[in-house]
PLY file of the C-alpha trace (Angstrom):
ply
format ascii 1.0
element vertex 372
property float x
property float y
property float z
element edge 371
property int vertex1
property int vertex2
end_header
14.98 -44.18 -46.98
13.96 -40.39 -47.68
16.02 -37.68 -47.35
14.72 -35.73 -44.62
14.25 -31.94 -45.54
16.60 -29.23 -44.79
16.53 -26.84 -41.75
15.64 -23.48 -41.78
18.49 -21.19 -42.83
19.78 -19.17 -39.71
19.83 -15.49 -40.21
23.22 -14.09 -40.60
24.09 -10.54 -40.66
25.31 -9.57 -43.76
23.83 -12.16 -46.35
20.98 -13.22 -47.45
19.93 -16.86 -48.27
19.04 -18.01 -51.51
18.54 -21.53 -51.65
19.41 -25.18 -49.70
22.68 -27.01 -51.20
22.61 -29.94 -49.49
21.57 -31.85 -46.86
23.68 -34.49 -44.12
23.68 -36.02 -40.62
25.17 -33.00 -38.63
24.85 -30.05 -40.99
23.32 -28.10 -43.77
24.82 -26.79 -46.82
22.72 -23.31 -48.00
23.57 -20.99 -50.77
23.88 -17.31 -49.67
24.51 -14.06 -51.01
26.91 -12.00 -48.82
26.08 -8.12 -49.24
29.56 -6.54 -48.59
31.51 -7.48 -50.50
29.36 -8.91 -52.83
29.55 -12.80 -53.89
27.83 -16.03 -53.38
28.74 -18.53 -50.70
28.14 -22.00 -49.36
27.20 -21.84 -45.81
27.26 -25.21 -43.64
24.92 -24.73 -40.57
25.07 -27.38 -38.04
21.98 -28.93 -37.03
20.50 -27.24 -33.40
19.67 -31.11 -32.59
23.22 -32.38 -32.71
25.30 -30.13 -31.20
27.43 -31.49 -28.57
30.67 -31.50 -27.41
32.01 -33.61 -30.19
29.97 -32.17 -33.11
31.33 -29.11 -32.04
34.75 -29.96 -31.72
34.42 -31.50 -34.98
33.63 -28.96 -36.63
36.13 -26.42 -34.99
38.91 -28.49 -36.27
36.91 -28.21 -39.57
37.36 -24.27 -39.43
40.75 -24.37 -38.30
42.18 -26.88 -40.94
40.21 -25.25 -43.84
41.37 -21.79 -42.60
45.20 -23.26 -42.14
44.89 -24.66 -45.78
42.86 -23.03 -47.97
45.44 -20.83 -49.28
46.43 -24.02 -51.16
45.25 -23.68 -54.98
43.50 -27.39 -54.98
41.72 -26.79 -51.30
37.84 -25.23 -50.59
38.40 -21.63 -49.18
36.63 -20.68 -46.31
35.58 -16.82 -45.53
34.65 -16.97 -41.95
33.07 -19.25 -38.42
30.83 -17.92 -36.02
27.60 -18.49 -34.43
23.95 -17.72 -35.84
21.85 -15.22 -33.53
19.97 -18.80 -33.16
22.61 -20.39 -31.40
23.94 -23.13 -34.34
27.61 -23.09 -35.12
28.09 -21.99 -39.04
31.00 -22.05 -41.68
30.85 -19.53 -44.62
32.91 -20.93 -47.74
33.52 -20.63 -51.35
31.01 -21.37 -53.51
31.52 -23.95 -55.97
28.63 -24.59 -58.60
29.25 -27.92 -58.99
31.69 -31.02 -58.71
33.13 -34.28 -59.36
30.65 -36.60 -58.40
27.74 -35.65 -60.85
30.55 -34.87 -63.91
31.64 -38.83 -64.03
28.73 -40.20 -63.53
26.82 -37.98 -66.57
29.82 -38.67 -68.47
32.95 -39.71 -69.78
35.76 -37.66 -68.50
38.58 -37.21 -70.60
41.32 -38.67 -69.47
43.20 -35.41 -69.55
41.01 -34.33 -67.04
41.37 -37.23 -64.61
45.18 -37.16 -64.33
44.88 -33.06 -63.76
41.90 -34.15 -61.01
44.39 -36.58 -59.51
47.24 -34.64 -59.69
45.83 -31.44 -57.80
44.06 -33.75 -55.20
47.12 -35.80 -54.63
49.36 -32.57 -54.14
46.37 -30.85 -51.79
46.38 -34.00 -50.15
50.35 -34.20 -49.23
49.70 -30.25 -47.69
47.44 -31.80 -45.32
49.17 -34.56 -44.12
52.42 -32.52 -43.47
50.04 -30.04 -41.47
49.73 -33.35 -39.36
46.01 -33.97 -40.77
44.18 -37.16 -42.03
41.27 -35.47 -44.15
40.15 -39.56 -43.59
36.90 -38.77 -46.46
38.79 -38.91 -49.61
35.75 -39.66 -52.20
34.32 -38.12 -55.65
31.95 -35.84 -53.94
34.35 -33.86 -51.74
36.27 -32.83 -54.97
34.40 -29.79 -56.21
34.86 -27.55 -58.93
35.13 -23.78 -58.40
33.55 -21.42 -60.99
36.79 -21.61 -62.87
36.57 -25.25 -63.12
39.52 -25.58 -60.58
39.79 -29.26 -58.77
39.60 -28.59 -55.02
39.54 -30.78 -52.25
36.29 -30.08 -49.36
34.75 -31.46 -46.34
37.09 -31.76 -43.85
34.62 -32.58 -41.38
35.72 -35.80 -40.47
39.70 -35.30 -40.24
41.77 -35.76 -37.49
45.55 -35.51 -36.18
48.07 -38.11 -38.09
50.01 -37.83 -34.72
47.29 -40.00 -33.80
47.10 -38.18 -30.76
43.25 -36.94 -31.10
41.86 -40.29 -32.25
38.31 -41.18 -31.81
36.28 -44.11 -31.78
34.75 -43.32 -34.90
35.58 -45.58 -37.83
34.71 -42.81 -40.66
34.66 -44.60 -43.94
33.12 -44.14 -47.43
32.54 -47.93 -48.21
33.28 -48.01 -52.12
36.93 -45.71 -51.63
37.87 -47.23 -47.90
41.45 -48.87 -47.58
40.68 -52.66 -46.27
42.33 -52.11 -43.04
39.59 -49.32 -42.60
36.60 -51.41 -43.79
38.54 -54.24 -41.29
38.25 -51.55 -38.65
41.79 -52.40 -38.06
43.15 -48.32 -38.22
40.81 -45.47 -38.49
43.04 -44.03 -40.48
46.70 -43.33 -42.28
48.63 -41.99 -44.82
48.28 -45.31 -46.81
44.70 -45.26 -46.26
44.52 -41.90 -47.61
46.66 -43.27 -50.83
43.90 -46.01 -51.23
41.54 -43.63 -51.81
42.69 -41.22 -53.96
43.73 -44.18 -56.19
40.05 -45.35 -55.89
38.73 -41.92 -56.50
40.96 -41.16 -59.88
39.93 -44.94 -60.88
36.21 -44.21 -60.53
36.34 -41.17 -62.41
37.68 -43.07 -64.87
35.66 -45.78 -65.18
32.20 -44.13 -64.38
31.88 -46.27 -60.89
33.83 -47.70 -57.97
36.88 -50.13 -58.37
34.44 -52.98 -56.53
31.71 -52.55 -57.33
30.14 -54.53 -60.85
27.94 -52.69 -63.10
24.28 -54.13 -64.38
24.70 -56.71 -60.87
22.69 -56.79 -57.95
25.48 -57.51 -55.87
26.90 -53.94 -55.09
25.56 -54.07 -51.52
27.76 -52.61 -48.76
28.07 -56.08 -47.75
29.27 -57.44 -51.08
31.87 -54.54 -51.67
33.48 -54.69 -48.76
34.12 -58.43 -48.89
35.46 -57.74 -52.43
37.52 -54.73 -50.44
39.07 -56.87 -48.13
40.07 -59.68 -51.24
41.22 -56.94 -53.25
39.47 -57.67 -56.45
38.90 -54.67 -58.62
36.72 -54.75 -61.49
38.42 -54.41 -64.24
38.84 -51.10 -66.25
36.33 -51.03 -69.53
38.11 -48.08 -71.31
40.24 -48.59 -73.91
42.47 -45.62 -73.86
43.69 -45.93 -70.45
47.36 -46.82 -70.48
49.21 -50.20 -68.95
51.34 -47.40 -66.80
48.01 -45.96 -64.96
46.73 -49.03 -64.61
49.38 -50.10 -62.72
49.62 -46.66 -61.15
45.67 -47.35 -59.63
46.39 -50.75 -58.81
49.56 -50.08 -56.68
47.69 -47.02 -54.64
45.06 -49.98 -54.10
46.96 -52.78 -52.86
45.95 -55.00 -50.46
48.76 -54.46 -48.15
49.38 -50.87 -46.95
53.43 -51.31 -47.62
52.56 -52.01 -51.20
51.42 -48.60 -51.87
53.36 -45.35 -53.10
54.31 -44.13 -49.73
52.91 -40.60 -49.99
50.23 -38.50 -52.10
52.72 -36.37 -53.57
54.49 -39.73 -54.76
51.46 -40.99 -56.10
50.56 -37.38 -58.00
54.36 -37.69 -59.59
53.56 -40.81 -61.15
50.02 -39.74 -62.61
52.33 -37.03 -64.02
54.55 -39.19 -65.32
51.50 -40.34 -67.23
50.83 -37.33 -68.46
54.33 -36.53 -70.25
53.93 -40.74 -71.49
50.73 -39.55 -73.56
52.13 -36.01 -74.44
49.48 -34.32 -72.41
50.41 -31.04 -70.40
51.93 -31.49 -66.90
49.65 -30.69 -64.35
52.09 -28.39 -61.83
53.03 -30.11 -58.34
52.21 -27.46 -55.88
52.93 -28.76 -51.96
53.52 -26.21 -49.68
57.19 -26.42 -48.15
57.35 -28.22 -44.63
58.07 -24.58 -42.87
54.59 -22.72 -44.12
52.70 -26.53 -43.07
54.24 -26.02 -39.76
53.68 -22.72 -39.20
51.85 -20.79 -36.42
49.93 -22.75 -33.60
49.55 -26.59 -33.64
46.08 -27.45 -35.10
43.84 -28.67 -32.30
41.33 -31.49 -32.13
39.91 -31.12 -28.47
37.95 -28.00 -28.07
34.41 -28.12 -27.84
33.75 -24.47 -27.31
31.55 -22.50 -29.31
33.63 -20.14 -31.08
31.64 -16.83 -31.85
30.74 -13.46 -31.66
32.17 -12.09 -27.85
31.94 -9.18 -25.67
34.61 -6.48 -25.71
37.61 -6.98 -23.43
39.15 -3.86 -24.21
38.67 -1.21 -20.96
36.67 1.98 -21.87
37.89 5.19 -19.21
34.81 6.26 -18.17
33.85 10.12 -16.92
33.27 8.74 -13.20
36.51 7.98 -12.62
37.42 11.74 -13.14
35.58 12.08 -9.65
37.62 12.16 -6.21
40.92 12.42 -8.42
43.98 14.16 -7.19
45.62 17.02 -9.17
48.57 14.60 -9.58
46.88 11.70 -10.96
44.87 14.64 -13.28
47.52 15.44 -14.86
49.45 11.96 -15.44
46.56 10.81 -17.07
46.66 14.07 -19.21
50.20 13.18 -19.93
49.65 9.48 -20.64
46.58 11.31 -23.13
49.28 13.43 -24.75
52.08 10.84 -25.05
49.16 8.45 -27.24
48.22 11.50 -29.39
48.75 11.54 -33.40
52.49 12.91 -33.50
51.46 14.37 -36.86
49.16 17.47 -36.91
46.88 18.26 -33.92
49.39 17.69 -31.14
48.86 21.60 -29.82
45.13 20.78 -29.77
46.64 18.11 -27.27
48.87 20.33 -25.13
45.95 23.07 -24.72
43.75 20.13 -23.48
46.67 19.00 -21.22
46.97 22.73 -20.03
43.07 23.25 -19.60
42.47 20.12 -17.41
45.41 20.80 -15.27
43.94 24.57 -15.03
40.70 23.04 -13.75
41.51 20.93 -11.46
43.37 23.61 -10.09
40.43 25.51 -9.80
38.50 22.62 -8.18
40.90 22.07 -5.41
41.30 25.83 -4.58
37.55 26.07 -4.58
37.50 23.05 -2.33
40.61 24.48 0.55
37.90 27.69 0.56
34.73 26.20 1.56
0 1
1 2
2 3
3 4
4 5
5 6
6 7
7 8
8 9
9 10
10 11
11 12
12 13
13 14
14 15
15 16
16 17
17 18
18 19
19 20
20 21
21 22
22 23
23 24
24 25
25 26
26 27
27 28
28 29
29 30
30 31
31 32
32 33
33 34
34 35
35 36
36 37
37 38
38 39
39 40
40 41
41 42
42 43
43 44
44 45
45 46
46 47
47 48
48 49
49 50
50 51
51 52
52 53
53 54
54 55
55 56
56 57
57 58
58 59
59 60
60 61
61 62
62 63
63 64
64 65
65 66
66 67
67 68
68 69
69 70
70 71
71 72
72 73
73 74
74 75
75 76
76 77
77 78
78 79
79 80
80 81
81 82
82 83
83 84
84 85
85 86
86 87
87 88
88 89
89 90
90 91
91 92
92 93
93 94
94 95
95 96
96 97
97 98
98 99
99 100
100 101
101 102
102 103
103 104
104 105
105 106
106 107
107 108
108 109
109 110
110 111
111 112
112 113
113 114
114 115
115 116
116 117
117 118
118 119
119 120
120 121
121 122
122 123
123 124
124 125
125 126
126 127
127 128
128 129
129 130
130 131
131 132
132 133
133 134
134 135
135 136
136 137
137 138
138 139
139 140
140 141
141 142
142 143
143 144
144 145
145 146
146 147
147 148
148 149
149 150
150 151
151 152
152 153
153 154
154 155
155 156
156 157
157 158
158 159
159 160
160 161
161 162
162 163
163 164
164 165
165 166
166 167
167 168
168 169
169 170
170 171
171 172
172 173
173 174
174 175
175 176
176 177
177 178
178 179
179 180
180 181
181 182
182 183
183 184
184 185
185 186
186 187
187 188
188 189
189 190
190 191
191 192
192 193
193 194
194 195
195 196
196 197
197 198
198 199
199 200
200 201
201 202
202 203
203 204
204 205
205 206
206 207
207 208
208 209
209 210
210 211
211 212
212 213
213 214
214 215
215 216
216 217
217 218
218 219
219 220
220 221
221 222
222 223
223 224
224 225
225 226
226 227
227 228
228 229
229 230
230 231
231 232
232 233
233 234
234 235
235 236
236 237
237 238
238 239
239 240
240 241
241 242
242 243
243 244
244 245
245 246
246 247
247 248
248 249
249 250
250 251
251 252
252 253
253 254
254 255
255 256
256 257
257 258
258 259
259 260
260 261
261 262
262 263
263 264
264 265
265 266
266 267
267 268
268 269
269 270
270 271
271 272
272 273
273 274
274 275
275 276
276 277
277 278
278 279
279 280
280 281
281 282
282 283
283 284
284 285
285 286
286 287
287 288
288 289
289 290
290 291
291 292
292 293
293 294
294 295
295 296
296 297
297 298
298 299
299 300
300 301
301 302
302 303
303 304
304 305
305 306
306 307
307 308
308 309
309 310
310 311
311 312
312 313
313 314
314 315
315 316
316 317
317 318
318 319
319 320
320 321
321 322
322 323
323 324
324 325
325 326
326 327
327 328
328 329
329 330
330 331
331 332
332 333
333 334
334 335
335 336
336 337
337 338
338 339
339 340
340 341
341 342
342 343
343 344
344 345
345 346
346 347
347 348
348 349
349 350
350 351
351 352
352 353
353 354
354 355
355 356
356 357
357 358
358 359
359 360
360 361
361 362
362 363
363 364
364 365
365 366
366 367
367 368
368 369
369 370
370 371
């Protein structure tokens, strides 16, 4: 089937579009150049014919994780949500030039590169889950690389609460990196599942395609991988410099049964380091942020479908007409309340003359008043 073509990019004060990114079922991706300060950025627009209530509360708990978490090293930043003067809800992030998912398939990735892929991912990936998140995509294409060629992790636009609290119907899977219980439709979604697929993601990059699926067949159908899925038969690897530790490292993160698996990311990116110091390569840092920063500020939400966006000033403005019909009491206590909110630094007498003249006038007014 076609790809359909991209929307029209929204026009959005301050930047100027350049050129479409990408295309999917709810949004666009468009590259922009914002004016002040000065930079490119990815902007994902949703599309105007599938905003709803969910898409929109989807994509608010997009903002509000990426916000949360994108102070981690290894996750997308994003700049700013609002609303386009056209009415579609729109997400301003970091640009990254490229990523993953064209890199292993043009090449072979060293294997250097791989472990430090699997290591940032895995430790990005334990910061989400103890912000109580399931990022529930976990595939080659939502690792990007930023113009520094720093691993992060994107699209959060299918997560949801690992409280399980704010679960939908939807059964969100990737076929080829899906956990069998998730191709089973059995859980839509865990920390085991999540596991799975980071071991199925670092094994692909490896290998130059998807633990089940066999290259030069015909038989890589959805149909045929997830039956191979829910056996648990994974091709085996055809490089020859990949050690009997990672090997076993993969194949544990992609076992069958959910209890089989290293029971967190972070556990899984400590052994892929322990791979690293094996072969004498650098150690790729573990940074997780502490259980205090995950857990601070307000609990991430998953159920509101308002549209989030520019607002009208709630702030009162004292208008002139008020001044009208006042007493000289309440005059001058508003003077006062003036004077007390003044810069206490240079320019207060400015404020007491002001005090003095008003009081002075209204003086005035009320003797001219008793007269007539």
């Amino acid at each position: 089937m076609a790809r359909r073509l991209p929307s029209t990019p929204p026009t959005l004060p301050g930047f100027t579009p350049v050129r479409p990114l990408g295309t999917g079922g709810f949004a666009d991706v468009f590259l922009y150049e914002q004016d002040m300060p000065r930079r490119p950025v990815a902007v994902k627009v949703l599309l105007a014919d599938v905003v709803d209530d969910d898409v929109v509360r989807m994509f608010n708990a997009e903002a509000d994780i990426m916000a949360r978490l994108s102070s981690h090293p290894s996750i997308l930043t994003v700049h700013q949500a609002s609303i386009a003067p056209d009415g579609r809800p729109y997400l301003v992030m970091e640009y990254c030039p490229t990523g993953v998912s064209p890199a292993y398939r043009d090449q072979i990735l060293p294997l250097q590169t791989v472990l430090d892929i699997g290591v940032r991912v895995g430790c990005a990936l334990e910061t989400v889950h103890r912000a109580g998140v399931l990022h529930r995509d976990i595939k080659p294409s939502n690792i990007l690389f930023t113009s520094f060629g720093t691993p992060v992790l994107a699209d959060f636009g299918i997560a949801t609460s690992l409280s399980g609290r704010h679960a939908t119907d939807l059964f969100a899977m990737s076929v080829p990196w899906s956990a069998p219980e998730v191709v089973g439709e059995r859980t839509q979604g865990t920390v085991a599942t999540e596991v799975y697929s980071l071991g199925a993601t670092i094994y692909t990059l490896l290998d130059g395609h998807s633990p089940f699926e066999i290259p030069g067949s015909g038989r890589n159908g959805t149909a045929e991988l997830k039956r191979r899925i829910l056996r648990g038969r994974v091709t085996p690897a055809r490089r020859e410099d990949v050690p009997p530790q990672l090997t076993q490292t993969l194949l544990r993160a992609m076992s069958v049964d959910p209890q089989s698996r290293q029971p967190t990311a972070l556990d899984l990116a400590r052994q892929l380091q322990g791979v690293q110091a094996q072969l004498g390569l650098p150690a790729t840092p573990l940074e997780v942020a502490s259980s205090d920063w995950a857990g601070a500020g307000a609990v991430l939400g998953f159920d509101d479908a308002r549209l989030r966006g520019p607002m009208r000033a709630q702030v009162p403005v004292a208008s002139s007409r008020r001044r009208q019909g006042m007493s000289v009491q309440q005059l001058a206590t508003e003077a006062e309340v003036a004077e007390s909110d003044a810069p206490r630094h240079g320019g207060r007498w400015l404020w007491a003359a002001a005090t003095a003249a008003l009081v002075a006038l209204a003086i005035i007014v009320t003797l001219v008043v008793v007269r007539a």
